[in-house]
N, C-alpha and C positions, 0 to 999 in steps of 0.2 A: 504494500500500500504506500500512498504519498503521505509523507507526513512534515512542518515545518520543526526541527530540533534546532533547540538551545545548547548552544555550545559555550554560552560565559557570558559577563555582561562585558557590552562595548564592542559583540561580534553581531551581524546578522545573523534572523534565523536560516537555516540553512534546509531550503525545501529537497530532500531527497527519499529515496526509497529505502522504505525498514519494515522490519516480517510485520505482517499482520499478526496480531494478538490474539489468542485464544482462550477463551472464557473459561475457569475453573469453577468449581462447585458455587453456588450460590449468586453466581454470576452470570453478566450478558454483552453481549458484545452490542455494541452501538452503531449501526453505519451514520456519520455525523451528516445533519445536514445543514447544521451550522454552528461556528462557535464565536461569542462575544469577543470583542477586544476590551479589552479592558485594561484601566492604569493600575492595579497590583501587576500586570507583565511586566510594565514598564519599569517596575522597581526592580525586578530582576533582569532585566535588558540594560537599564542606564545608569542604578545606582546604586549597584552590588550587593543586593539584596538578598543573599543566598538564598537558597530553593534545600528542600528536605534532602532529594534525591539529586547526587551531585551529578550534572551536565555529564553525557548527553540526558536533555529527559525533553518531551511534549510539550510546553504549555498549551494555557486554555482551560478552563475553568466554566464558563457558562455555554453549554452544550443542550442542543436538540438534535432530536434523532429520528431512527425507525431499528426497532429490534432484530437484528439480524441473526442470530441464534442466541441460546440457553445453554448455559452450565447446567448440574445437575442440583436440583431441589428448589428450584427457582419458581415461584406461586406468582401468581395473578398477572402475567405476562404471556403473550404469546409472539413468536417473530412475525416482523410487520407491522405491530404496535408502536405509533406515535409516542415519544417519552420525552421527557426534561429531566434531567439531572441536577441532582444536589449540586452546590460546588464544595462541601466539605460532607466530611463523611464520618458520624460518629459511631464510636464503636457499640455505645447500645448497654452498657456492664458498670461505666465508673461511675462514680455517684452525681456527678452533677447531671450524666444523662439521666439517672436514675430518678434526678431530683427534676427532667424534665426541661434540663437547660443543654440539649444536645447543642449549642450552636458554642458550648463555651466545655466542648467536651475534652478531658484530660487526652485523651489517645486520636483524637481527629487527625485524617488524614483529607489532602485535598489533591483533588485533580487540577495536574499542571503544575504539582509541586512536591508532594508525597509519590506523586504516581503518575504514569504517562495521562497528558490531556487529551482535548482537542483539536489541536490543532491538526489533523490528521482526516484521511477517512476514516477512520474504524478505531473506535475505544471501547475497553472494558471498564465497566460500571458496577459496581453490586447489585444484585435484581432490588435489594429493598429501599436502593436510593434512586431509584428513577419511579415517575411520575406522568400520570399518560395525559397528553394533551388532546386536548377536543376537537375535533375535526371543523369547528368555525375558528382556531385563532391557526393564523397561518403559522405553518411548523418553522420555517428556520428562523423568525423575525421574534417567534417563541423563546429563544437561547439566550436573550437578555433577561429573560425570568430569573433564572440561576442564581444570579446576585444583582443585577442592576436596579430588580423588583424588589425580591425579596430581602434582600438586607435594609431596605429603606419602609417594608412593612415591619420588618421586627423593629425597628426605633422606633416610628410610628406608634404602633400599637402595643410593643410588648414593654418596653423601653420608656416613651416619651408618651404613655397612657393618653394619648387625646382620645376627646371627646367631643360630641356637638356642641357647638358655641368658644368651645376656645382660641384662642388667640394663639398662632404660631404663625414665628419667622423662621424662616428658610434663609442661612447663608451659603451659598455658593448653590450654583444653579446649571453645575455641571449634567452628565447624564443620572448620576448618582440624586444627586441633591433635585435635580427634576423631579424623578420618583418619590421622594419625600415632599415635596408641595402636591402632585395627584394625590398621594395616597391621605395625606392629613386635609386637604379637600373632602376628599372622597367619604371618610367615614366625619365628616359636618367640622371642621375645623377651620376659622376664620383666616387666612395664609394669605402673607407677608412675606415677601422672596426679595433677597438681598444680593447683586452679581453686581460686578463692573464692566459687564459685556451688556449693555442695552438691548443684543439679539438675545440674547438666554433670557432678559425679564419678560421681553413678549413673548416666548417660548411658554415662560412660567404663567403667565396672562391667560394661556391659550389650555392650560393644565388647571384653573382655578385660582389662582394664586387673585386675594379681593383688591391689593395694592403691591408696587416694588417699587426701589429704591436703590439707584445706584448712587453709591455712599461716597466717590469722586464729587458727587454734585451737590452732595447735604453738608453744612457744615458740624452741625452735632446728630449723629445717624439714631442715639440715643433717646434723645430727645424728640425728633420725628419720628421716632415708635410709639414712644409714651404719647403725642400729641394722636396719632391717630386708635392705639388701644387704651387710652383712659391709662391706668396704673402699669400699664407694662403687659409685656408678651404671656401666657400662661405657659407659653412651652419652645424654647428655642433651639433649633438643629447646626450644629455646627459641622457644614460637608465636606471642609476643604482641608483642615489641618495645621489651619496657622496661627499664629499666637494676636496676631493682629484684631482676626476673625472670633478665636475661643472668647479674646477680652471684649468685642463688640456683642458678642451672643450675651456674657453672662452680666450686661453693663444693660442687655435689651427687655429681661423677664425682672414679671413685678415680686414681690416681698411672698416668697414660699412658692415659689417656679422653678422651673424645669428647664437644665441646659442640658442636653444630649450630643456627646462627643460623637460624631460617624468618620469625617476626614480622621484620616491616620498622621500623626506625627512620633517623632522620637523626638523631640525638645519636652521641654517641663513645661506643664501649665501653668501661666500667668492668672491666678487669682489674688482677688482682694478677700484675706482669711476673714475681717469683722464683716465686712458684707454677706459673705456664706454663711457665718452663723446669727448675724445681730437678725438677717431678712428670713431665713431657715430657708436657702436656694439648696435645692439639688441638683448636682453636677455627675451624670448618668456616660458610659461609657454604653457602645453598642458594637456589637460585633454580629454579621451575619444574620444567618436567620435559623429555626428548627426546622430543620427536614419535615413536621410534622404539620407546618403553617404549608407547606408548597402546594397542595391539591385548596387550599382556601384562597391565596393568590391567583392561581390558575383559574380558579372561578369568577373571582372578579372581575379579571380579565373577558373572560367568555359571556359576563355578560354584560360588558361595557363598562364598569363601573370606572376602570383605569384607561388605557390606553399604553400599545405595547407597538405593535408595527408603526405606529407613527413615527415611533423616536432614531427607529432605525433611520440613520441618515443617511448611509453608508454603507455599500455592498462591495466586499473583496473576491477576485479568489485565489485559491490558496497560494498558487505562484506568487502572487503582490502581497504576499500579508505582510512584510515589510512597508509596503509602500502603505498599509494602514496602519502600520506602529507612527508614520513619520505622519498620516494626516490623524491620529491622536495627540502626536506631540506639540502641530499645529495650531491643538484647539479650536478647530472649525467642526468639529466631531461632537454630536451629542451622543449616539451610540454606532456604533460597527461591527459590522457581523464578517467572518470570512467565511464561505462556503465551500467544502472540499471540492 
């Protein structure tokens, strides 16, 4: 089969021919029909981000498919069945999956990183982490489900408990943080989207977002929250990872609100310690999503409540997947799919 391999960060991926994979016990082989790009690659393409399984290995992480055979013991699956894949994969045994918190599981493995991805025709999946998609949401436009959806419902909802009538901003209004203004929309949340890119706030516009605010143009962005939510935000999403951003979110919710970490950084969080405790702010980390939310997203989707092929901007294939890492690093990219 074709598959693109990672050889290090600062090399292209290198599109060549490597065996097809075959499915063992409890497993399924995936013929890909499309896999997300996404900026965790990029951390291991440009800023040495090591990966579980040391190079060569797959990336690719947000995958749709059709089931192309069965390992053996494999339930509720037949080949030819449309699926979505987890992008992390928990073991099911240590106590926090036990405790129901599989997205933050001691043993997680991930595809594209633990273990060969996407980027490929053909991947093995464990049969109990794939997910059948419905025959109205189009299959390959479906592989940003994976994590571009669902990591921004588990903040949302699991995370950043919104509710109807609250007040949440949205900083950064990448493809990520998009999904977090539909989805806090979508289940009755009043949303407030915060980018410097004036095409991403109509974007957010076009996703529910009731006002945006590019903070180049405001001179206190703080204070033009508070003027338009009365006391402050109820619940703020921080998408991007910066310390600039972390201090504008937790400077944006009112006296016992909710700041939810989703952008990834390795710097220290800038807070104001008496503010945290004199106002009772909580400051919420979010990682991922539970495999067990993935048939509730897919539903939403199926019946409009979100919006999934739209966001696709971007169709590769897998020859050019390269040339979608460099129109990701662009920033003209809301979401990109490469297609084997």
């Amino acid at each position: 089969m074709r598959a693109a391999v990672f050889h290090g960060a600062g090399r292209p991926l290198e599109v060549t021919d490597v065996t097809t994979p075959i499915p063992g016990p409890g497993e399924a082989l995936v013929r890909v029909a499309a896999c997300g790009v996404c900026h965790t690659d990029l951390h291991y393409l440009d800023h040495g981000t090591p990966t579980f399984k040391p190079p060569p290995l797959v990336l690719g992480h947000e995958i749709a498919g059709t089931v192309a055979s069965l390992g053996s013991g494999v339930e509720g699956l037949t080949a030819g069945d449309s699926v979505l894949a987890a992008a992390v994969l928990p073991c099911g045994l240590c106590p926090n999956c036990r405790d129901g918190r599989e997205n933050i599981c001691e043993r997680s493995r991930m595809l594209g990183n633990n273990l060969d991805g996407g980027f490929a025709e053909y991947v093995v999946v464990p049969g109990k982490d794939l997910f059948q998609v419905p025959a109205e949401l189009p299959l390959a436009e479906s592989a940003v489900i994976a994590d571009a959806v669902t990591t921004p419902y588990h903040a949302v909802v699991r995370r950043g408990r919104v509710t109807a009538g609250d007040w949440v901003v949205v900083f950064g209004c990448g493809g990520v943080g998009l999904n977090v203004v539909q989805l806090a929309a979508a289940v009755g949340g009043r949303v407030i989207a915060v980018d410097q890119v004036d095409g991403k706030l109509e974007w957010a516009r076009r996703l529910g977002a009731e006002a945006t605010f590019n903070p180049s143009r405001v001179g206190r962005l703080d204070r033009e929250l508070r003027r338009v939510t009365g006391a402050g935000a109820d619940v703020a999403f921080e998408v991007i990872g910066k310390a600039a951003t972390q201090e504008q979110a937790f400077a944006s919710v009112r006296a016992g609100g909710r700041v939810v970490l989703v952008g990834y950084s390795g710097d220290p969080l800038p807070l104001n310690a008496a503010r945290l405790m004199y106002r009772e702010i909580e400051v919420i980390g979010s990682l991922g999503c539970r495999p067990v939310d993935y048939p509730r997203v897919i539903e939403l989707a199926r019946l409009g409540r979100i919006r999934v092929g739209d966001l696709v901007t971007h169709r590769f294939p897998l020859a050019a997947i390269n040339e979608a890492f460099d129109a990701l690093r662009g920033g003209d990219v809301i979401r990109a799919i490469v297609i084997p």
